[in-house]
Every structure is written in structure tokens, then in C-alpha cells.
N, C-alpha and C positions, 0 to 999 in steps of 0.2 A: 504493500500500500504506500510505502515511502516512496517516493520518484527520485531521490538522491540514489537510495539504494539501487533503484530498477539501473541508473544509467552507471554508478560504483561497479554494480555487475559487469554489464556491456562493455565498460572500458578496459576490465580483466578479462573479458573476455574477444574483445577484439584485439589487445595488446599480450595476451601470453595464449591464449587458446587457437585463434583463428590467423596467426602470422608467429613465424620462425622468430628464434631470438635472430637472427641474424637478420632477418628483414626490419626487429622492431629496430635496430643499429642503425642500420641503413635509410629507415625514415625518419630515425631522430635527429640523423649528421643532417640529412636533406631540407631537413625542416617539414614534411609532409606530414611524420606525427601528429606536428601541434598545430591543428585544423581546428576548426569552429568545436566539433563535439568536444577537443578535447578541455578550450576551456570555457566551453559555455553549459556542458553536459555534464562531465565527469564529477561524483561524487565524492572522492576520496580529497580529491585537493582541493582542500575550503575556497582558499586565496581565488583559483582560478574558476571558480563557479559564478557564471554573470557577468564574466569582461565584457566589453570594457567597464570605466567606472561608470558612469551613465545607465547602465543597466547592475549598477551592484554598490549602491547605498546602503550600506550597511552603517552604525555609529561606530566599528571598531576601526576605521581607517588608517590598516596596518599600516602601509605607504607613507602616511605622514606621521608617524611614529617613529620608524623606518631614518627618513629624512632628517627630523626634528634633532636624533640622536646623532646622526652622523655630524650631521651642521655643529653641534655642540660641543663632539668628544674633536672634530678633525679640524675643523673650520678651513673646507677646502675653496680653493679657488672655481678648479677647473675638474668636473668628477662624470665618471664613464659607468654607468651602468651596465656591464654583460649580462645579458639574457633578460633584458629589460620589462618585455613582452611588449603590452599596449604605453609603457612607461610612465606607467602611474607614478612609480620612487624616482624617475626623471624629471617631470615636472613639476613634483614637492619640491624638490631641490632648487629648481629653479624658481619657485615660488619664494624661496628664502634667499636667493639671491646669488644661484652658483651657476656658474655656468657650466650645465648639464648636460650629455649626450647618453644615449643608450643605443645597444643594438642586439636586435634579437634575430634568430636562425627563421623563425613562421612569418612566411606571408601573411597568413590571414589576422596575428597579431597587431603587425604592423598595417595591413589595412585599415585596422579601427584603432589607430595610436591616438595618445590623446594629448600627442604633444610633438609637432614639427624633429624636434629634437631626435625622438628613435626613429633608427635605420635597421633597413633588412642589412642583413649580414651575418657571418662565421663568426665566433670568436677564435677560430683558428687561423682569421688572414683579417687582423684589423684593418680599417680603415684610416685610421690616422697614425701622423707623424713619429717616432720617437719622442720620449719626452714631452707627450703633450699635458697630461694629467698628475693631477697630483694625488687625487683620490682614485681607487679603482672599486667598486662593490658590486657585490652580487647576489643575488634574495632568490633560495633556492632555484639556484640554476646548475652549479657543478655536479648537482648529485646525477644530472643529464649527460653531463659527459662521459664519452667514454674511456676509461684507463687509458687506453691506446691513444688517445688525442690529449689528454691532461701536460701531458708536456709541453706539447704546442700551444696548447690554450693558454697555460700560466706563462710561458717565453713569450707571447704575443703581450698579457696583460703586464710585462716588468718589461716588455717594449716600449710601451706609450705611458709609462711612467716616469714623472720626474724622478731624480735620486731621491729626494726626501721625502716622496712619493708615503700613501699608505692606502694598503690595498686588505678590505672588510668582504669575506664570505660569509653568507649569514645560511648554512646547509644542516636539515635534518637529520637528525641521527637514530639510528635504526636498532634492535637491541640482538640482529639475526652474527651470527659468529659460523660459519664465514661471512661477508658478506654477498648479499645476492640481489639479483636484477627483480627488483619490485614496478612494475606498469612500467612505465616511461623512464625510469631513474635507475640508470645505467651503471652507475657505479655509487656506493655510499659510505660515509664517514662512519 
């Protein structure tokens, strides 16, 4: 009777029953995974139930929580959010007065961005300069990546870092020993 549940179901089951781990790999790197269902449907991942912000008022507005605290502990100039999605924690930022960029792997994220600022892209082939940031975060996005690309991904984000740079993952942690591929999150803390 819960419809969180019914589509919780469907996402486990269209992400481990109905496609090889090696295809969920292959649609995660691509970005095809993370399509409309996954964050407008899926029941396990609160955060992503009702992107963009437009369609998901909620009063816990983790984003600007998110924001508030970085602004406060880093007080960055210039900060890059990886895997930003629709950039919700991009445009708090910039609401506080940082000059913020984000870039996420899903087209259809980025179609309803809710802020100029995110761009489609890899975190494995950034986009900007060396040296551009001085902040780097990320609001579970790593647990997305795959082992095999972690190295790339963090050599890209100490890329576009200044030296004095500081770089905030903010990733779930799981209580499974070994660690194992849960839905979408390819590898975990």
C-alpha cells in the first residue's frame, strides 16, 4: 500500500535483478542510471525522491544545511560540487555568496538544474582549469563511483584544487563487511 515501497522495490529490482552488475557499471559511468525514475521514483534514497527542489519542499532543507556549514567551517571563495545532481548544495552556496559550480554525470539531472551553475559532465575528465577551487564537496556521490575510476576521480578533484584547497565528502556508511554493491552505489565507505 506504501508507493515509496512499491517503487524501493522496482529500483532493486530493475538495478540488481533485471541488468548484470556489469551493465549497472556501465550505466552508472554513462550516466543513463540516473534517469527520471531514479530520482523522482526510487524509494530508498530520501534526498532524491521529488527533484528537482520545486517538486520537493520539504522543511528539512538538507542543501542549505549542507551549504550553511561549509560556508562557516571553510569560508571558500570559489567551491565545485561533484555529482551535484539538479544543484541544489550549488546554488545555496551561491546564495551565500560563493562562487559555485557543480557537475553531474545525468542528463536528465541536469535538464531540471536549478541553477545555470551545474554542468553535464564526468568527474573523471573535469572541466576546469588547474587550480581553480579552493573548496571541493560532494553529498553522496562517491559511494557511485567505481573502485576502478576512484583514482581518477580524486586526481581530477586535487586537479582543480588550489594548494590550500579543502576538499569535504559527505558519503554513507554501510555496516555490510565486505563491502558490497547496494542499487546504484558502486562502491562504499
Amino acid at each position: 500500500p506504501d508507493p515509496a515501497r512499491v517503487w524501493e522495490v522496482a529500483a532493486f529490482l530493475k538495478v540488481r535483478r533485471l541488468a548484470s552488475a556489469s551493465d549497472v557499471i556501465a550505466r552508472a559511468r554513462s550516466g543513463d542510471l540516473y534517469d527520471e525514475s531514479y530520482f523522482t521514483k526510487r524509494g530508498g534514497g530520501a534526498p532524491y525522491v521529488g527533484y528537482p527542489a520545486s517538486m520537493m519542499l520539504d522543511a528539512s532543507a538538507w542543501w542549505e544545511e549542507i551549504a550553511a556549514e561549509i560556508v562557516e567551517r571553510h569560508r571558500p571563495r570559489r567551491a565545485l560540487d561533484v555529482g551535484c545532481a539538479t544543484g541544489l548544495v550549488v546554488r545555496a552556496l551561491e546564495q551565500r555568496g560563493v562562487e559555485a559550480s557543480g557537475i553531474d554525470v545525468s542528463a536528465w539531472a541536469i535538464e531540471h538544474r536549478v541553477t545555470p551553475a551545474a554542468v553535464l559532465g564526468s568527474a573523471t575528465s573535469l572541466p576546469w582549469p588547474d587550480g581553480t577551487f579552493d573548496l571541493v564537496v560532494s553529498q553522496d556521490f562517491m559511494e557511485h563511483v567505481h573502485p576502478d575510476d576512484l583514482p581518477s576521480v580524486l586526481a581530477e578533484q586535487v586537479r582543480v584544487m588550489r594548494p590550500d584547497a579543502v576538499m569535504v565528502h559527505l558519503i554513507p556508511f554501510y555496516p555490510f563487511d565486505p563491502p558490497t554493491q547496494v542499487d546504484a552505489h558502486l562502491c562504499q565507505a
